[in-house]
C-alpha positions as CSV (number, residue, x, y, z in Angstrom):
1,X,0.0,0.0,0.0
2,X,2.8,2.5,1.0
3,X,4.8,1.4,-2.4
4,X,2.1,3.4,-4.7
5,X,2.1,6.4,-2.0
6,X,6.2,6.7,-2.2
7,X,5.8,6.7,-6.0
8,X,3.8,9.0,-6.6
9,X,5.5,11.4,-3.7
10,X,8.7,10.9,-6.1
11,X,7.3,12.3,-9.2
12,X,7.8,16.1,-9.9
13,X,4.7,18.5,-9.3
14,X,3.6,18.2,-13.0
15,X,2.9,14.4,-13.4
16,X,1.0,14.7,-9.7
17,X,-0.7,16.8,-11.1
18,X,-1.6,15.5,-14.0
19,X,-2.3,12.2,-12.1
20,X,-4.6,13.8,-9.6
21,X,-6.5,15.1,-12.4
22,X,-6.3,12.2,-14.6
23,X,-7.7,9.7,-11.8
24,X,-11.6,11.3,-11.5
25,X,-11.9,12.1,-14.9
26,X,-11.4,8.4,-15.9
27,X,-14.2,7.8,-13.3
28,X,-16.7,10.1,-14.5
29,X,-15.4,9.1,-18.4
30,X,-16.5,5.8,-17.2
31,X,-20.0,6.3,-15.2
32,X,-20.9,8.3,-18.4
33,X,-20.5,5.1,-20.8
34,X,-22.9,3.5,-18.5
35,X,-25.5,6.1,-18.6
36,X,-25.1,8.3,-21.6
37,X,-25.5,6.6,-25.4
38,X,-21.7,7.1,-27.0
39,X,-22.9,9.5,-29.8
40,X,-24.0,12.1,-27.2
41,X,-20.4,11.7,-25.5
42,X,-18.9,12.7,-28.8
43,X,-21.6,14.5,-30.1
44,X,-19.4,17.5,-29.8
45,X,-16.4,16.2,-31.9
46,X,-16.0,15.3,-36.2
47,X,-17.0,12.5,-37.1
48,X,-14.9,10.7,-39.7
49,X,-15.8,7.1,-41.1
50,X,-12.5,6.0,-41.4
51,X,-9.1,7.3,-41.2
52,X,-8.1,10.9,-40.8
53,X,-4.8,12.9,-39.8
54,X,-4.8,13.7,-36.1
55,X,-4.0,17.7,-36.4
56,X,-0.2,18.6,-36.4
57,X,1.0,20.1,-32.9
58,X,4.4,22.1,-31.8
59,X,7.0,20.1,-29.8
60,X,5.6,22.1,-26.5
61,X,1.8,20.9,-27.2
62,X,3.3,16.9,-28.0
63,X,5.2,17.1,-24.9
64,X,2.0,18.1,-23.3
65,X,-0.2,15.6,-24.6
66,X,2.6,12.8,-24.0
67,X,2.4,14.1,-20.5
68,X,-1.1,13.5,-19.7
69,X,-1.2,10.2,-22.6
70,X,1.1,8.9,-19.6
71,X,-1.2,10.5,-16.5
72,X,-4.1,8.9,-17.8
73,X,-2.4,5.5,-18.3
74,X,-1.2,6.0,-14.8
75,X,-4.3,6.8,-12.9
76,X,-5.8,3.8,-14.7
77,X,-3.5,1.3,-13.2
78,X,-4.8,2.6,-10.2
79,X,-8.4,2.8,-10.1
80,X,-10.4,0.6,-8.1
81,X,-12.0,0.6,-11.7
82,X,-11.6,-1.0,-15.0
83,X,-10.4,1.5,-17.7
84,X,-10.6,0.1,-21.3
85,X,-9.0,1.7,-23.9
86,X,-11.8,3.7,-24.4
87,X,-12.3,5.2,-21.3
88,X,-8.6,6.4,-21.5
89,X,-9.3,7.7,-24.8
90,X,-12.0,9.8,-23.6
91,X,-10.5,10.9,-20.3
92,X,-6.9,11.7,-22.3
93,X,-9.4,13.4,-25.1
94,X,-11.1,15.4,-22.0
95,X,-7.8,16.4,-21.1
96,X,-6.3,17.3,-24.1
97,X,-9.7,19.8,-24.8
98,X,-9.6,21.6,-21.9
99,X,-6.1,22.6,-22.8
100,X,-7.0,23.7,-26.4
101,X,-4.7,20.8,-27.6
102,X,-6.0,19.0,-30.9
103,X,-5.9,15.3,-31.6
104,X,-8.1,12.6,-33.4
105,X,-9.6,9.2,-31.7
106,X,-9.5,5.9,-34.0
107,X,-11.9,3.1,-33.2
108,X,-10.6,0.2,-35.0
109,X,-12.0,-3.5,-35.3
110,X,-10.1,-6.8,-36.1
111,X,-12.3,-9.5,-37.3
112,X,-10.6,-12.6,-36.0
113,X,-11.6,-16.3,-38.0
114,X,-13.1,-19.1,-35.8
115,X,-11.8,-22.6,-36.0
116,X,-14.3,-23.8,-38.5
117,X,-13.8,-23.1,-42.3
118,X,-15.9,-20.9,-44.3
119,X,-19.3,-19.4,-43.2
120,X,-21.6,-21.4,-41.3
121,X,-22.7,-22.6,-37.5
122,X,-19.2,-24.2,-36.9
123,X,-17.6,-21.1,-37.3
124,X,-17.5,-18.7,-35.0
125,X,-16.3,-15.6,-35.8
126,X,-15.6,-12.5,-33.0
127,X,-15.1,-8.8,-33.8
128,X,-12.2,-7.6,-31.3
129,X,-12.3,-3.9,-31.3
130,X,-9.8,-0.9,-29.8
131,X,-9.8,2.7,-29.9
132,X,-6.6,5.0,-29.3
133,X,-6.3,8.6,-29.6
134,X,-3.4,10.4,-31.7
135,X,-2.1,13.7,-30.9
136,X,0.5,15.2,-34.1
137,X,2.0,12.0,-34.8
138,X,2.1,10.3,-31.4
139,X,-0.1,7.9,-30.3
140,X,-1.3,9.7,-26.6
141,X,-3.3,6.3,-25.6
142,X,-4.2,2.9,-26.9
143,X,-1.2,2.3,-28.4
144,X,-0.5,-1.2,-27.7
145,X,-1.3,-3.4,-30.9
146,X,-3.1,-0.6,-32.7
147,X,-1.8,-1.4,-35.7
148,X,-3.5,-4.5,-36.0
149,X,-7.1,-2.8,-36.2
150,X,-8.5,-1.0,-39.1
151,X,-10.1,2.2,-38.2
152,X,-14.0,2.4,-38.6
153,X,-14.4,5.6,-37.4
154,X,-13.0,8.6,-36.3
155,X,-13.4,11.6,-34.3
156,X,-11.2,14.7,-34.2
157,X,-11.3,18.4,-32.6
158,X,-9.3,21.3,-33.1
């Protein structure tokens, strides 16, 4: 218990910051799922079905967004909650808007092949799906295996 505490009391004032911030706005990112339809979550951001470019940033605004990309990870380890990729996309997205910083959220899908062969009852097929968010050209959240997935849709903000 005293390991996380001494931890975080190491990091400089920025990433407790950031943490602190990080840690209740994956909690409300995630109450909301539950209650609120997805489309009215992002109703405020473009739609794109299918790729886009996330806007291009300065060095200053990517080393900001890398900052809370890793506060958001962070706070998630932590929470007494779980936070799927797409809660962290939304929280680091939250995040990222409040500071006027742009970016662009992929949701991807990867349509994995069941055992049997060709279309029918013995196959089973499952859609395995992901979402990370791109700030510039880094990837801010999600970014484990996202190159596997296709993008279906995505959602930017300036």
């Amino acid at each position: 218990m005293l390991r996380p505490v001494r931890q975080f009391l190491r990091l400089d004032r920025q990433r407790q910051r950031l943490f602190l911030e990080a840690w209740p706005v994956l909690g409300s990112v995630r109450l909301a799922l539950r209650a609120t339809p997805f489309k009215q979550l992002v109703a405020d951001l473009t739609l794109h079905r299918g790729p886009v470019d996330a806007p291009a940033v300065g060095p200053e605004a990517l080393e900001q967004a890398r900052l809370i990309g890793w506060a958001v990870r962070a706070a998630a380890q932590y929470a007494p909650w779980r936070s799927s990729c797409l809660v962290q996309v939304l929280a680091a997205q939250r995040m990222l808007q409040r500071r006027l910083l742009p970016g662009a959220i992929y949701i991807g899908a990867l349509l994995e092949d069941g055992p049997g062969e060709g279309v029918g009852p013995e196959t089973n097929y499952g859609l395995d799906a992901h979402a990370w968010l791109k700030c510039g050209e880094a990837v801010i959240t999600g970014e484990s295996g996202h190159e596997s997935f296709t993008v279906v849709t995505a959602f930017s903000w300036v």
